[in-house]
GUDOKE-56995 format. One line per field, with one value per residue (C-alpha): residue in one letter; x, y, z; chain. Coordinates in steps of 0.001 Angstrom, whole numbers, plus 500000, padded with zeros to 6 digits. Example, Ala and Ser with C-alpha at 12.3 -4.5 7.8 and 13.67 -1.06 7.14 Angstrom:
residues 2
res: c(A,S)
c1: c(512300,513670)
c2: c(495500,498940)
c3: c(507800,507140)
chain: c(A,A)
END
This chain:
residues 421
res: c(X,X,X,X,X,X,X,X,X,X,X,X,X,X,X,X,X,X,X,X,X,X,X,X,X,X,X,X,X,X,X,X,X,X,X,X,X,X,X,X,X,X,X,X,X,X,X,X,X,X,X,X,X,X,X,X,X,X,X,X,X,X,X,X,X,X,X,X,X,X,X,X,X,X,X,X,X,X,X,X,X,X,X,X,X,X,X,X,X,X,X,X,X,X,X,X,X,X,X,X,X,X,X,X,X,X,X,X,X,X,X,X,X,X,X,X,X,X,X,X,X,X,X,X,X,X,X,X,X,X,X,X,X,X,X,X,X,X,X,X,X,X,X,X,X,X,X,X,X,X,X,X,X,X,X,X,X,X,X,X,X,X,X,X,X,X,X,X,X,X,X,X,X,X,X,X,X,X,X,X,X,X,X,X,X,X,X,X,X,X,X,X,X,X,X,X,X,X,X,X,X,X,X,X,X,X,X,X,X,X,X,X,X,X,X,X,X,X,X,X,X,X,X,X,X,X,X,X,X,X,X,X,X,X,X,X,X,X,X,X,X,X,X,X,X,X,X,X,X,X,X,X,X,X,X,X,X,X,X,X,X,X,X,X,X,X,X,X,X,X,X,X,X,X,X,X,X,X,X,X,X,X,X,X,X,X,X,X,X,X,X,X,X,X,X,X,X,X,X,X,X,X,X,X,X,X,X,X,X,X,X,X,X,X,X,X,X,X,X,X,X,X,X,X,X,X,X,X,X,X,X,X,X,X,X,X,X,X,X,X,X,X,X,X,X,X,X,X,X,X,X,X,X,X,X,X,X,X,X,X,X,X,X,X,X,X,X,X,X,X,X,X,X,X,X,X,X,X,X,X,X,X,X,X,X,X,X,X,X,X,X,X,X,X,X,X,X,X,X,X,X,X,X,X,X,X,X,X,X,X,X,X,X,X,X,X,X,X,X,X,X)
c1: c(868248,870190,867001,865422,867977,868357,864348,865162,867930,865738,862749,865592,866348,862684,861974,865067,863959,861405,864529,867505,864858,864582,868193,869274,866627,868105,871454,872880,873684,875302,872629,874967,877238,874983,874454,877756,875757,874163,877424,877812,881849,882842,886188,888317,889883,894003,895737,897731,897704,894811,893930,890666,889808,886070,884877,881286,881850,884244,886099,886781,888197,889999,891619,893261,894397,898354,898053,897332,899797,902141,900754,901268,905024,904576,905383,903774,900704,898978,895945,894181,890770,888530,884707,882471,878814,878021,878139,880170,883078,883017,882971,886233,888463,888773,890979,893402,895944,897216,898589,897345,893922,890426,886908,884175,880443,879830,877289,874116,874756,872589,874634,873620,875578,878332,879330,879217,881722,884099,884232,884818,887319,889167,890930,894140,893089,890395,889924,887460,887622,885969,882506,882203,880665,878442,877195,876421,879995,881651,880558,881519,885232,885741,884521,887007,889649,890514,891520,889942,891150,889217,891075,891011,888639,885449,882865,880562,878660,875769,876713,878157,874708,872723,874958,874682,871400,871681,874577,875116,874164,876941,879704,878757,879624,882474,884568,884929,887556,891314,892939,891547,893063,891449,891576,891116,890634,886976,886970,889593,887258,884240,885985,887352,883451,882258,885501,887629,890830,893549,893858,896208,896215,897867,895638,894233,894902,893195,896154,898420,899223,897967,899814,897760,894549,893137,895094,895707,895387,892012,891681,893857,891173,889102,892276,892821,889379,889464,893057,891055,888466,888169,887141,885617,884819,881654,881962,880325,877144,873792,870319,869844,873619,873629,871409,872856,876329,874405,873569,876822,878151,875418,876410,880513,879546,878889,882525,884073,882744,884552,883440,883535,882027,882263,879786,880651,877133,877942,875363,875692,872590,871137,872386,869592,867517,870345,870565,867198,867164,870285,868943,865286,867872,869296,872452,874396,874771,877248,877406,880675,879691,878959,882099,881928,885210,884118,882661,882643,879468,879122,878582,878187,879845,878008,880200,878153,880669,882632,885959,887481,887382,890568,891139,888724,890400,893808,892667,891605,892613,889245,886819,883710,882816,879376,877530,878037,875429,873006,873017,874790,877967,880154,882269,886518,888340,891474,891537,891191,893249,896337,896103,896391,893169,891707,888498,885300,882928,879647,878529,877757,881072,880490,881901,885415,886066,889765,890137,889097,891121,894322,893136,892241,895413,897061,894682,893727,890330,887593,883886,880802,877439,875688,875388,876537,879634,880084,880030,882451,884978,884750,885290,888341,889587,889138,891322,894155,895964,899140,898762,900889,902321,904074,901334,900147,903526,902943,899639,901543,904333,901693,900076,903500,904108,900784,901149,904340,903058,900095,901660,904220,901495,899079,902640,903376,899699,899939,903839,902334,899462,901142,903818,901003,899670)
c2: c(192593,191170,188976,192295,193650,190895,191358,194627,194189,191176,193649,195847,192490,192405,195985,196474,196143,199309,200803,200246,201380,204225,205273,204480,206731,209776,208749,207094,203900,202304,200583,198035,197455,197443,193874,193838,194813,191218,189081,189187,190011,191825,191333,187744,187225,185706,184098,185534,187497,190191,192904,194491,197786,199197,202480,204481,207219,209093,210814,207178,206408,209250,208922,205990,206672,207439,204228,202153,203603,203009,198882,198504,198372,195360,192363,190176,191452,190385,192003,195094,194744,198339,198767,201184,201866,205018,205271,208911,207203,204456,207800,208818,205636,205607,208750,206838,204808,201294,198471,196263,197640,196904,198533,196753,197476,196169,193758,194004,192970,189785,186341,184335,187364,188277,184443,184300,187676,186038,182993,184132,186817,185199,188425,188174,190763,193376,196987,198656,202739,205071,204143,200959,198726,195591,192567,190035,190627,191238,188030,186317,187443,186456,183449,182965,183935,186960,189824,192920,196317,199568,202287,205997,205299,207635,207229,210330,210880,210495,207519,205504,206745,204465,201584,202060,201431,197937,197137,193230,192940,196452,194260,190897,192915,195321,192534,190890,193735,192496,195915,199469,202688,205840,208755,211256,211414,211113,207351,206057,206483,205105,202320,201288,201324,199214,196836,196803,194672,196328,199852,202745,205855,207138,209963,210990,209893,212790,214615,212795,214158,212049,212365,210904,212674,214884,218004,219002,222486,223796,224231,227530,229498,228857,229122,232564,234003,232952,234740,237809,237519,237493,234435,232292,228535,227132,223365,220305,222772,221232,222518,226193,226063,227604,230333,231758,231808,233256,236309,236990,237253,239623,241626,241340,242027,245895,246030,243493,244004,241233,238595,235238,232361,228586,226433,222578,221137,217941,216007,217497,215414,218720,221353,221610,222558,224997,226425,227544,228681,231357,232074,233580,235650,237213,235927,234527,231096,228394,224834,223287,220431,223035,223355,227106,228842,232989,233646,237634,237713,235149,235023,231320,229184,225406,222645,219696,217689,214484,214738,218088,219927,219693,221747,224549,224870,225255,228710,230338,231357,230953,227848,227601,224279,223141,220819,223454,226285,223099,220397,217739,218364,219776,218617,217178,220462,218776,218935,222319,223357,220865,222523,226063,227852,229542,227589,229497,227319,227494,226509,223365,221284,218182,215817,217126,218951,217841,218789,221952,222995,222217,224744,227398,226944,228017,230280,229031,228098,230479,230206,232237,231693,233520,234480,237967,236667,234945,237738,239892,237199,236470,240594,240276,236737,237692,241015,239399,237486,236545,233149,232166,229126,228178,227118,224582,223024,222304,220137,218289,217444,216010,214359,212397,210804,209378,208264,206906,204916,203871,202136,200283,199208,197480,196126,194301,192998,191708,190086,188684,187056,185815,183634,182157,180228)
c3: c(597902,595005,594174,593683,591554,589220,588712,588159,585412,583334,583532,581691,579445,578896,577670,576103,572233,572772,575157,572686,569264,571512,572214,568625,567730,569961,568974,572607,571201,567908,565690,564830,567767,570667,570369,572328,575176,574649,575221,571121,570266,567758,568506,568994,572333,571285,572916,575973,578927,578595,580653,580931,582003,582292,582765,581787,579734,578247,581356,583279,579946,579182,582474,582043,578412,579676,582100,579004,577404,579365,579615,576105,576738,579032,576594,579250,577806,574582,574592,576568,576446,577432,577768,578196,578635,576346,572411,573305,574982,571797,569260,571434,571762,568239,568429,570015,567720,569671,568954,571403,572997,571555,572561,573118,575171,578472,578997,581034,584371,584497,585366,581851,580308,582782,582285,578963,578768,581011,579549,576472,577380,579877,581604,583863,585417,585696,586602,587524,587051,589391,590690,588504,590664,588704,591493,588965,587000,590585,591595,588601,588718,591904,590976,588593,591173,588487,590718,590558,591030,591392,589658,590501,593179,593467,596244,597134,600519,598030,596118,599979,601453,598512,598825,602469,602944,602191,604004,603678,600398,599813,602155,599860,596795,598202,599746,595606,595301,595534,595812,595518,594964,595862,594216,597262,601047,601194,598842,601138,603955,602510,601187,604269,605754,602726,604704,600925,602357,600111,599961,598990,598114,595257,594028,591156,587779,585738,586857,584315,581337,577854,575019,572588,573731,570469,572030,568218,567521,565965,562275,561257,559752,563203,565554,563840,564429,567696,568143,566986,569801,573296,574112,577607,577369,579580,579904,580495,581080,582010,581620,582641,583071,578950,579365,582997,580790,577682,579897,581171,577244,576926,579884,579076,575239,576139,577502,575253,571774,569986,572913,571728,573951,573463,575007,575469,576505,578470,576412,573010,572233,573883,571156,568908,572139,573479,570192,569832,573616,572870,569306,571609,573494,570342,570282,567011,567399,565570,565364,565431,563427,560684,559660,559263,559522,559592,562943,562955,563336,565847,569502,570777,569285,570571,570076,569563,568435,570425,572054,570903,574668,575058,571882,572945,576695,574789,573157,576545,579859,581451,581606,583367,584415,584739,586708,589687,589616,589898,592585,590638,592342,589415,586743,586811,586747,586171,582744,581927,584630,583438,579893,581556,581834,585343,586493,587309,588973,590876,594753,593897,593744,596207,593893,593633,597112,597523,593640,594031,597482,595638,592412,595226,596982,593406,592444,589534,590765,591126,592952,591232,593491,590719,586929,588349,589858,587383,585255,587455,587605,583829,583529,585698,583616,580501,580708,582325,579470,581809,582688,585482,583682,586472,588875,585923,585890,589286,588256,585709,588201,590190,587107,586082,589924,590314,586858,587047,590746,589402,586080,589049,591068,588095,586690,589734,590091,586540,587043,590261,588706,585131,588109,589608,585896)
chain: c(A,A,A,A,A,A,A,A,A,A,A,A,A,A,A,A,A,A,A,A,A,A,A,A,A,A,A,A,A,A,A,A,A,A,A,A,A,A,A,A,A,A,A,A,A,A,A,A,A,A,A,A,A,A,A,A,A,A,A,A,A,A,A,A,A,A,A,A,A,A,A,A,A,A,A,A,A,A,A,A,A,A,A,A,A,A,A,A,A,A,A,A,A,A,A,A,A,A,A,A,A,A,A,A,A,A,A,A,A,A,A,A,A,A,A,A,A,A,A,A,A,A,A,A,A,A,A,A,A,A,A,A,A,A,A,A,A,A,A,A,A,A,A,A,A,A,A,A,A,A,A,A,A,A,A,A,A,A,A,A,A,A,A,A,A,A,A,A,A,A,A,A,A,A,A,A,A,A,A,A,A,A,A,A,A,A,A,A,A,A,A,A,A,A,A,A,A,A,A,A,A,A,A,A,A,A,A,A,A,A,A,A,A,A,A,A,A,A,A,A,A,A,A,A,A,A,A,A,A,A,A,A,A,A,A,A,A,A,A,A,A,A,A,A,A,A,A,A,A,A,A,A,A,A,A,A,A,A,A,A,A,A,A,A,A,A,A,A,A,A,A,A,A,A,A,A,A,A,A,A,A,A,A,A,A,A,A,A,A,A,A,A,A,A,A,A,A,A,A,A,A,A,A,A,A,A,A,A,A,A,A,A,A,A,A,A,A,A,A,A,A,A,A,A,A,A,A,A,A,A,A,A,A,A,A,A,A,A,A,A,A,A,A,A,A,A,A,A,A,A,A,A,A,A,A,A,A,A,A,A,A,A,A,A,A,A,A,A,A,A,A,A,A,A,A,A,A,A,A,A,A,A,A,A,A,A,A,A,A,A,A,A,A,A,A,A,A,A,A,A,A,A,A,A,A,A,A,A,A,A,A,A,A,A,A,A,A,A,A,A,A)
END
């Protein structure tokens, strides 16, 4: 099996020229920094203790913003090193003003470039976010005897099924993990199948509160027509997921004449396309990245812009998150629901069960198994303006002790290993 799949990634290697002309050309990578992705540094590696985190895209990044934070304070540590996979979670990091943390790409997951990363970086530690899980680099770390933690742990019926099916090539790879920490119920079990030695259970870290996320108010001209307007926000929508929301504004619009609704596509390379979609319906549609500031006349406004959610779910009391009315098994709640607003969300929600039985337990999360439920809910929503703010506390309580356990654990991984050099 991992014969195949190193056949697999240098057929990757192979194509990649035609692969990577083609992503720069749609805008999914950075036309001068993917070399990264080739073991080529843009950055220099000091001397010190470094830590390394890796995560995807921009959410596994995002969540480990106030953990990194909190790392910088640890003069043990020179350097934090983070990579990702996508340009979007690149655009976002550079929001974020440190002192000690770099970005860089992660590199294909062949061994002639694994090596070469490791070598070069040298990490003290690494860790892993979510369902980060590279053989080649794996295999290289333990190697190195570099111990490797996986972060916020997320393993899916779906995702243990696939590495399931090849189980002593999944055990060769699972047992490279030093310590694990799940972020629910259903990962703990899982991991304990895939045999992971070192496991607790902390919970989730997209509970905790970041500071430095770009939770900045909206411009004030924009802000103030939105304070004029009733407003809903649809996020992280995928294909279809736009126009099924589209026809609830135009049903709510006869009841709610100065209806505003935001839609957060979660691949805003997708807004040109959406655009014209809603424009066929009728509807007034703005781009965010327009810049315009008078939206009287509009309906939809599409933000197609990188990074700014958080702004848009601080103007309303009701999100709908995507990813649920189709089988991809919904979108993180957490969010949203930390900054105050009630979650709508369709049937589909496999992803983030546990998630979403705490929101129902508080109310604050809502199930639509249609556009017209969704519309009846989003009736009921949108009149009532009295947020309960006190059942969001409640999330942010919980955010701040897995936070503050999480940040104790990695310290005393880190102290452990700088005693051992």
């Amino acid at each position: 099996m991992f014969l195949f799949y190193q056949i697999l990634v240098f057929l990757i290697i192979f194509f990649s020229p035609i692969i990577l002309l083609f992503r720069i050309f749609k805008k999914k990578e950075d036309k001068i920094r993917f070399v990264e992705k080739f073991s080529i540094f843009s950055k220099k590696r000091m001397n010190g203790n470094l830590v390394w985190f890796h995560g995807s895209s921009v959410g596994e990044i995002l969540s480990v913003i106030p953990l990194i934070e909190n790392l910088e304070k640890n003069k043990s540590i020179k350097q934090i090193l983070v990579t990702s996979s996508t340009l979007s979670s690149s655009i976002v990091f550079k929001k974020f003003k440190f002192k000690k943390v770099m970005h860089q790409f992660f590199p294909i997951d062949v061994f002639f470039l694994t090596n070469k990363f490791l070598n070069y970086w040298k990490p003290t530690i690494a860790i892993f976010i979510e369902s980060e899980i590279w053989p080649c680099m794996f295999i290289g770390i333990k190697k190195r005897r570099i111990p490797l933690v996986l972060i916020n742990a997320r393993i899916t019926k779906k995702t243990f099924d696939k590495w399931f099916r090849f189980k002593n090539f999944t055990y060769g790879i699972f047992n490279k993990i030093s310590f694990a920490y799940p972020q629910n119920f259903e990962t703990l079990k899982y991991l304990k199948k895939l045999k992971v030695s070192n496991i607790k259970l902390i919970g989730n870290l997209k509970y905790s509160e970041n500071r430095n996320n770009d939770t900045k108010i909206l411009d004030k001209k924009i802000l103030n027509e939105f304070r004029s307007r009733k407003i809903w926000c649809a996020s992280s929508t995928h294909l279809g997921e736009e126009l099924i929301c589209a026809k609830s504004h135009i049903k709510l619009k006869k009841k709610f004449k100065n209806l505003l609704t935001i839609i957060i596509p979660r691949h805003v390379q997708r807004s040109d396309e959406i655009k014209k979609k809603l424009e066929e319906l009728n509807l007034r549609v703005l781009l965010r990245s327009s810049n315009k500031k008078k939206l009287k006349e509009i309906d939809i406004y599409l933000v197609d812009t990188y990074g700014e959610t958080n702004k848009f779910y601080k103007t309303t009391n009701t999100v709908f998150l995507g990813g649920s009315f189709i089988k991809h098994g919904g979108q993180n709640p957490i969010e949203p629901a930390r900054l105050g607003a009630n979650i709508i969300h369709g049937p589909h929600v496999n992803n983030f069960k546990e998630v979403y039985k705490l929101l129902n337990s508080k109310k604050i999360s809502y199930q639509a198994n249609n556009g017209s439920q969704l519309t009846n809910i989003l009736e009921k929503t949108i009149k009532d303006l009295s947020n309960n703010k006190s059942k969001f506390l409640k999330i942010k309580n919980v955010g701040k002790s897995i936070l503050k356990i999480t940040t104790n654990e990695i310290n005393n991984l880190i102290r452990n290993e700088i005693k051992k050099t």
